[in-house]
N, C-alpha and C positions, 0 to 999 in steps of 0.2 A: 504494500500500500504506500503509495505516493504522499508524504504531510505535505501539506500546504506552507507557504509562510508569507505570513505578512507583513510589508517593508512599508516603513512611517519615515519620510523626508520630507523637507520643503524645497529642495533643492532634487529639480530633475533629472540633471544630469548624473545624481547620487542614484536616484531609482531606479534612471532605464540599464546605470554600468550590473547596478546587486540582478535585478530581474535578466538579464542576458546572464550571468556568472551560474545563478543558480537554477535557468531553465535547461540549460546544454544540460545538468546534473539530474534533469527531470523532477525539481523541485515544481513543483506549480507557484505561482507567485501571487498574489494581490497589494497594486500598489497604493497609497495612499498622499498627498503631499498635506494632510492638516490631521490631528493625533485625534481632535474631536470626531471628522468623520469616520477615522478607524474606529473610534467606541461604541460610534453608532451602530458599528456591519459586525462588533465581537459579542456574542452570546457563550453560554458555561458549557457548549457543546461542539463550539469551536475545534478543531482535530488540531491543529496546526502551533509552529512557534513565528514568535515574533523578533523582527529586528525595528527599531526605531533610534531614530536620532535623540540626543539631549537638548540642543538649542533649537527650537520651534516657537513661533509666535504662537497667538490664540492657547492651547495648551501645551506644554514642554513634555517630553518624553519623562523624566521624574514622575508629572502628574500622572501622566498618562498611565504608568507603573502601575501605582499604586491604585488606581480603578480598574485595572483589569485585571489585578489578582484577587481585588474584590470581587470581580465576576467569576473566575477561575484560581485556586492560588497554587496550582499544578503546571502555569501555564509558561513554558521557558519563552523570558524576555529578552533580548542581545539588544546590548545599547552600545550605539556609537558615538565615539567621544575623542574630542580633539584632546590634544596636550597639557593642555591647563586643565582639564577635567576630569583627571583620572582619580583623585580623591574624591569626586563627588561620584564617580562610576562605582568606585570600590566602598563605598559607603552603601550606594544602590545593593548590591551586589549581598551587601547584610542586611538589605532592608528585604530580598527577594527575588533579585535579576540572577538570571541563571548563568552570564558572562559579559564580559564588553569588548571590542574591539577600538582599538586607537587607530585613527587616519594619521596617517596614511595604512593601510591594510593591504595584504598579498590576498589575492586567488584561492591559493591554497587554504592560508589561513580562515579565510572566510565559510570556503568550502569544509573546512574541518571543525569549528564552532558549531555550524549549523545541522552537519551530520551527528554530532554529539546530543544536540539540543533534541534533533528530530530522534535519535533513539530512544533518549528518553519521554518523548512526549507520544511516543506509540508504546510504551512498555507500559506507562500513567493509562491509556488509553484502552489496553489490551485488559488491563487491572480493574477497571471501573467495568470493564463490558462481563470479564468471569464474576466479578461483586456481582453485579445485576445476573445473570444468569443461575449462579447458585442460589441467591432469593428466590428468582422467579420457581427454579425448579425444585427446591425443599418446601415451597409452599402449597397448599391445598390444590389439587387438579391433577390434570394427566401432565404427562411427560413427555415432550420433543426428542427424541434419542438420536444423535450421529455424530459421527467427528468430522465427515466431508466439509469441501466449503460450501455447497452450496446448502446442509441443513444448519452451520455455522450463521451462513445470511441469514439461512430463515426466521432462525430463532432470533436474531438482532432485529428484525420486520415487526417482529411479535412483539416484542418490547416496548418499540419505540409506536404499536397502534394502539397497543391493547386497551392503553384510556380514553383515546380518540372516539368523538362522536360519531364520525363516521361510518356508514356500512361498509361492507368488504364482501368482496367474487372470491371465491375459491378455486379455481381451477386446477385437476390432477385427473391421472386416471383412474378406472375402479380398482379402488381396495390401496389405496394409494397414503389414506389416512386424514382425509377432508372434514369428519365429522369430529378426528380429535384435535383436529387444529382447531375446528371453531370454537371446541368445546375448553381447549386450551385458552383460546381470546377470552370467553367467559370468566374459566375460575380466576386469573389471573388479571383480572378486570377492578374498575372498582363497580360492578356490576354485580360481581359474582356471590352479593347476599338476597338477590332475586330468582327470578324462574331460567333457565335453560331450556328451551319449549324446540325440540327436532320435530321438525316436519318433513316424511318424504313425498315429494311432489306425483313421484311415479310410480306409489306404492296404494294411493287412494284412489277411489273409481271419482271418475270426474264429476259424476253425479253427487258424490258426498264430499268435494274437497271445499267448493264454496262454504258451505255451514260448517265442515270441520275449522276454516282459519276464521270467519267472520263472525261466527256464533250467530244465534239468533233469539227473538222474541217467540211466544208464548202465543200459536196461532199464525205462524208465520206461514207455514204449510201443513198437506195431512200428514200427520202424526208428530209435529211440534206441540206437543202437552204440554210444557213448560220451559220458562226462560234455562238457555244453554250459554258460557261463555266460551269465546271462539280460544282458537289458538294464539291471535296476535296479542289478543286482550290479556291472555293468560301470561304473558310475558312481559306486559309492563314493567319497564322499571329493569327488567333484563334484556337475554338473548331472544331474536327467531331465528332458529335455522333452518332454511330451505333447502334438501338438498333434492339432486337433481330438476333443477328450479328450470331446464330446460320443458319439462315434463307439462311443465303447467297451462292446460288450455286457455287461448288468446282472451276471452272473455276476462279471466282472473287477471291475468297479466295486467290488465287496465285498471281493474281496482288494485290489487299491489302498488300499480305506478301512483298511484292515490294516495294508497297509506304513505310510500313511502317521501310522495312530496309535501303531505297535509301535516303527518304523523298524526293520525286520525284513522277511527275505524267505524264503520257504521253496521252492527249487523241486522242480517236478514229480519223483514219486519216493521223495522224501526225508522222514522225520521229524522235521528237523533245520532251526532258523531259522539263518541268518545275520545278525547285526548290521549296518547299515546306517549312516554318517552324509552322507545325500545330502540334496539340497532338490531338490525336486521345481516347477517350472513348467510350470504347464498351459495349454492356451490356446483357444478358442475364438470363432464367429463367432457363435454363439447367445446367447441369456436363458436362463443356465442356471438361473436361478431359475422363468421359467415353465416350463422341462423339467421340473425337478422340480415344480412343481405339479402338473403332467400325468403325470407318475407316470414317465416313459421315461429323466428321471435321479434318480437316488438324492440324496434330501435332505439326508443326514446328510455325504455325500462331496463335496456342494456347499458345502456351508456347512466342513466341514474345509477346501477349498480356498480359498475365499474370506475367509482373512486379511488376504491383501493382494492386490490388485484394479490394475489397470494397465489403462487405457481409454485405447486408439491411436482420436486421430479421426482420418475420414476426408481425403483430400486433398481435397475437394473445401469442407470448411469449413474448410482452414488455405492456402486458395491463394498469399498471398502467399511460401510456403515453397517452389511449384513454380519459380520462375526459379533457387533453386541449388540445390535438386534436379537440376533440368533442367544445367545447368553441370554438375555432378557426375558426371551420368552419362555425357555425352558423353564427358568426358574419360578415363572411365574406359573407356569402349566405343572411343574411338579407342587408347590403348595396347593394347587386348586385341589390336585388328583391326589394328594398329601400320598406321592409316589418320592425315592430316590430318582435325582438325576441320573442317565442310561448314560452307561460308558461308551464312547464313540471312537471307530479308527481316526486315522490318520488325516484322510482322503474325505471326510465327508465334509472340515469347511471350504478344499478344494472344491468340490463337487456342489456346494451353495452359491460359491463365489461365482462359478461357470455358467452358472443358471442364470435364464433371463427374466423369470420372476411376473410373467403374463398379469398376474392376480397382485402384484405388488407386495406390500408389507403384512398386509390382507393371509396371502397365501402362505407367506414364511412362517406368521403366527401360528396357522391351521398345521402344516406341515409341523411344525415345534410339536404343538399338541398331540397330534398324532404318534409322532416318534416317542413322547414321554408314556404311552399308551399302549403303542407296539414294537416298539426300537426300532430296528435300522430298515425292516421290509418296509415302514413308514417311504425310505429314503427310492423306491423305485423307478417312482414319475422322476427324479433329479437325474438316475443315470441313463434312464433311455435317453432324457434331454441330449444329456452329456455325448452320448453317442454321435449323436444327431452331426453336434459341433464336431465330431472328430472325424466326421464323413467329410470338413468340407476340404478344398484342394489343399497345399502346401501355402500359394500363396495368400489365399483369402484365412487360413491360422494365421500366416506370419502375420498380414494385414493387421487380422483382430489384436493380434499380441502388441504389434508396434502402436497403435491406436492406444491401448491400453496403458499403457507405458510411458505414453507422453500426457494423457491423463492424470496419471497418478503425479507426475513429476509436477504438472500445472500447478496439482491440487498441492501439495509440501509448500511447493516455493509461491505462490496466491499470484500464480500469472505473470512473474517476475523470469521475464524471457532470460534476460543474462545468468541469474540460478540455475536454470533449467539447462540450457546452452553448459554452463560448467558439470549440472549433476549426469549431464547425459553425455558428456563428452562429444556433442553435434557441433556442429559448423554451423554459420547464424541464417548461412541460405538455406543449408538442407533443413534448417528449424525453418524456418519460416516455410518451406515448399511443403513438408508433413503435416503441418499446420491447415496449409490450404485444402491437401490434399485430403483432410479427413473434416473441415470445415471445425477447427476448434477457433477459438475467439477466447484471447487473454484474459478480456474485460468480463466472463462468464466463471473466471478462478479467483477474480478478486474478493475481499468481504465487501467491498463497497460498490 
C-alpha cells in the first residue's frame, strides 16, 4: 500500500521540487501552499505522513502541529526548517514531530525520513485496523473467516459500513455466505439490539409475498380474521434482509422502491403509512444491472439499492482461506455431533485446495459435516473432481499452476509488483506479459 503524504509550503517552487522527488518513489503526494487549508482536507482517518514548513503566514507549521495531532497524535509530522530554527525544530520534535529536515536537504535524505515516517505510519495503521477487527470479531454475531486479501478488504468494508444508514446489495454466488455477511452488518451494528427479519424472495409463492412483507388489516381479504404485522414492520429499528431480491415480482419491486425512498410502509387494507427507520440488505447471485437492462428488474430500484455494493468472491479464487475454513468447520461439526475430530491423510487438504468448490463455503461446511459423520468416503465427490483436473493436457496444469502462483505471490506482497518480481525471480516484462496473459490487475491485491 502506497501512504500518501502531505506537503505544507508557501513557497512553490518548495512543493513542485518535494512532489516530483517523492512521486518517481510512488509516494502519492497532496500539495498545499497555506497550513489552514491542509487542516481543513486532515480528518483522524487520514493514512498518510506529513511534511510542512515552519515559516508560513496565516498559520505556521508549529501551529499547524499541534492541531493535527489533536486530530490524530499517531500522525508522523516532518518539519522543515532553515538554520536559525533548528532549536525551535528540536523542541517541536518533544512537543511531537516525528523528524525535521534543515534546507538545504539531499534527495536521498528526504527520501529516507519519509520512508521511515511512512513505515511507521502503516505499522500505526495496520495496529488500529487488527484493534478494530479483534473487537469487531470477539463480539456478539457470526464471524468473517480468511486471511486472503480480498476477505482482509472485506472485512475492512464491514467496519467502516456497519453504522452507516445506508442500505447495501450483496452480490456472490450461491452458498457463497450473503446471508452471514448481512447478518454480520446487523450484530455488529448499532442496530443489532433490534429485529434481524431474512426474507427469501424466491422461496415465497408470489401470491403470499405481498402480505408476508406488508402485513395487513383485519378484513383486508378472504380469510384476513385479524390484524397481521408485515415483515418490514417487524424490523423497525433493525435489519431486512432480502435475499434473492432478484426473485421478487415487478409489482412488489414498486412498492419496495416506496419503502425504500419514503421509509414508510403501508399495509394491505389500510390508508394509513407507518414510519419506518430500518436499512434494508439485499442480496443476490445475478447482474442486477443486466436484469434491469433486460427490463425483468426495475432500474430505478436497482440503482436505489446499489449505494453500497459488497462482492463475496468465490472460494475457489480465495483458496488459500479453505484450510481454516476447513479447521472451523470440523470443529464446529464435531461439538454439534459431540463426535472426536476424524484423523485425516496427508493429501486431503491437497485434495480441498484443488477443488473448485461449485457450492462455495456452503458446500465445504456440508462436506466438513459429513466427513465428521462418515470420514474420509465423505471425501469422494473431491477426488473424482480431482481426477477431472488431472485429465487436462501438460500445458493447461502448467497454465493452472503458473496462474496460481502469481496469485498467491500478488496476494503476500498486496500487489506490490517489484516484491513479487524479486519473490519470483521474473523479469518485469515476462511479469507484466503473465499478468496480461491470465488478466490479473495489481489494484484487485491491494487492501485499498
Amino acid at each position: 500500500m502506497s501512504i500518501p503524504v502531505m506537503l505544507i509550503d508557501d513557497d512553490p517552487d518548495i512543493l513542485r521540487s518535494l512532489g516530483q522527488t517523492l512521486m518517481i518513489e510512488d509516494f502519492p503526494c497532496q500539495s498545499f501552499s497555506s497550513a489552514v487549508t491542509a487542516l481543513k482536507n486532515l480528518d483522524s482517518d487520514w493514512p498518510g505522513v506529513i511534511i510542512t514548513d515552519i515559516n508560513m503566514p496565516q498559520m505556521d507549521g508549529l501551529t499547524f502541529m499541534h492541531r493535527a495531532l489533536a486530530i490524530d497524535a499517531d500522525l508522523p509530522i516532518i518539519l522543515l526548517t532553515g538554520h536559525g530554527d533548528i532549536s525551535t525544530a528540536v523542541q517541536a520534535m518533544r512537543d511531537g514531530a516525528y523528524d525535521f529536515l534543515e534546507k538545504p536537504f539531499s534527495s536521498d535524505h528526504l527520501l529516507e525520513v519519509v520512508a521511515r515516517a511512512a513505515e511507521k505510519r502503516q505499522l500505526t495503521q495496520e495496529n488500529r485496523s487488527l484493534r478494530q477487527e479483534i473487537e469487531a470479531q470477539s463480539s456478539p454475531g457470526p464471524r468473517i473467516l480468511g486471511i486472503s486479501a480480498s476477505m482482509v478488504h472485506l472485512r475492512k468494508i464491514l467496519t467502516q459500513i456497519k453504522d452507516m444508514p445506508a442500505d447495501v446489495l450483496i452480490h456472490g454466488e450461491t452458498g457463497s455466505g450473503k446471508e452471514l455477511i448481512a447478518r454480520f452488518l446487523h450484530d455488529h451494528s448499532n442496530r443489532r439490539q433490534a429485529n434481524f427479519v431474512a426474507i427469501n424472495c424466491g422461496a415465497i409463492p408470489e401470491t403470499m409475498i405481498e402480505s408476508e412483507l406488508f402485513g395487513f388489516e383485519a378484513g383486508a381479504f378472504t380469510g384476513a380474521n385479524k390484524k397481521r404485522i408485515g415483515k418490514i414492520a417487524y424490523a423497525d429499528g433493525g435489519t431486512l434482509f432480502l435475499d434473492e431480491i432478484e426473485s421478487m415480482p415487478m409489482p412488489l419491486q414498486i412498492k419496495l422502491l416506496r419503502v425504500l425512498e419514503e421509509r414508510s410502509v403501508e399495509p394491505l387494507g389500510s390508508n394509513q403509512t407507518v414510519a419506518l427507520n430500518i436499512r434494508i440488505v439485499a442480496a443476490t447471485k445475478c447482474d442486477l444491472k443486466a436484469a434491469s437492462d433486460e427490463g425483468w428488474f426495475r432500474r430505478d430500484l436497482y440503482y436505489r439499492l446499489n449505494v453500497v455494493t459488497i462482492e463475496i468472491p468465490p472460494l475457489r479464487e480465495r483458496r488459500e482461506d479453505i484450510p481454516l475454513l476447513w479447521e472451523n468447520f470440523i470443529k464446529v461439526a464435531c461439538s454439534r455431533y459431540q463426535l472426536e475430530p476424524p484423523s485425516l491423510s496427508k493429501t486431503v487438504l491437497t485434495e480441498l485446495a484443488g477443488y473448485d468448490w461449485p457450492g462455495n463455503v456452503r458446500e465445504l461446511r456440508n462436506l466438513a459435516e459429513r466427513l465428521v459423520l462418515m470420514g474420509e468416503d465423505a471425501l469422494k465427490q473431491i477426488s473424482s473432481a480431482e481426477q477431472q483436473g488431472a485429465n487436462l493436457s501438460l500445458s493447461e496444469q502448467l497454465a493452472r499452476f503458473e496462474k496460481t502462483l502469481l496469485q498467491d505471490a500478488l496476494t503476500r506482497h498486496q500487489g506490490n509488483l517489484k516484491a513479487v518480481q524479486e519473490d519470483l525471480n521474473m523479469g518485469r516484462k515476462t511479469l507484466y506479459e503473465k499478468m496480461r496473459k491470465y488478466q490479473l490487475d495489481k489494484q484487485d491485491f491491494k487492501d485499498d
